[in-house]
N, C-alpha and C positions, 0 to 999 in steps of 0.2 A: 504494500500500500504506500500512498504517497505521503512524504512529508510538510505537503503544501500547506498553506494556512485555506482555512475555508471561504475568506471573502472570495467576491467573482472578481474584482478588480484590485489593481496591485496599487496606481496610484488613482486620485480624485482627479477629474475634470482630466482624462487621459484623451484624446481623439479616436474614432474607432477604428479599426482599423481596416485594410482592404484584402480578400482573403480569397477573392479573383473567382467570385464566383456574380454574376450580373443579373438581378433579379429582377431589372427591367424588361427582360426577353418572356412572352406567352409561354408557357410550356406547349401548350396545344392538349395535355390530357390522354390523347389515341384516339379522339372518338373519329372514328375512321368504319369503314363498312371493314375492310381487309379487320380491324381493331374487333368487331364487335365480334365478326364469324368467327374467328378465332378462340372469343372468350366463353361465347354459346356453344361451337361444338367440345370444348375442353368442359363445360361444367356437366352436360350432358354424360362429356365420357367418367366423372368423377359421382353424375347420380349412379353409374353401371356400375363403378368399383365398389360404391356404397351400398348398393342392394345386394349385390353380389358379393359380400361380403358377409351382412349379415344371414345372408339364407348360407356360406361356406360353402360356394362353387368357386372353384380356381380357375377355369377355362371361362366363365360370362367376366371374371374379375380381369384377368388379361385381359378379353375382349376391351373391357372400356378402358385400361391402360392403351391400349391400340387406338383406339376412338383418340382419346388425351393427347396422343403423338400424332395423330393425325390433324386434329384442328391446328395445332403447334406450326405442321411444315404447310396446312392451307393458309393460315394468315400470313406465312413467311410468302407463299406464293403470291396472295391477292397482294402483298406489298409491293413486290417485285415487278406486278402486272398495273402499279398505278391507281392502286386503291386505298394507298397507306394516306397516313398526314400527308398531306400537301402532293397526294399525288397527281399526276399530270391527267389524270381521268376524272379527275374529283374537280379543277379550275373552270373557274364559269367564263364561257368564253363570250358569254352574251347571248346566245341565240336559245 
């Protein structure tokens, strides 16, 4: 454990200081179509591990392990195809 004194600050009226992180910038969140499929076919595959768990089948519990790694690599695809944040299929081009 450390031998530090417990106040937060070392001296009064110190400047804060800059720790290079810019929290002026959006995050953005993911809400993205590629964002959502992803999140919905993964909870899907986690209600199969769940049931399938409790009834003690190991082959339906895999299955929705499989389902889980599947939504995984489909939102990594819908990303890739321009579905992700700021993807070039999501920009409104006006029409």
């Amino acid at each position: 454990m450390s031998k530090a004194p417990v106040s937060a600050s070392t001296s009064k009226g110190a400047a804060k200081e800059f720790h290079g992180v810019d929290h002026s910038q959006e995050l953005g969140h993911g809400n993205s179509p590629a964002a959502w499929t992803c999140v919905i076919v993964m909870l899907v595959g986690a209600l199969i591990c769940s049931i399938a768990f409790v009834i003690a089948n190991t082959p339906i519990f895999i299955g929705g392990a499989v389902v889980m790694v599947i939504g995984l690599i489909l939102g990594f695809v819908m990303r890739k195809a321009g579905y992700g944040v700021e993807g070039h299929k999501l920009k409104n081009t006006g029409h």
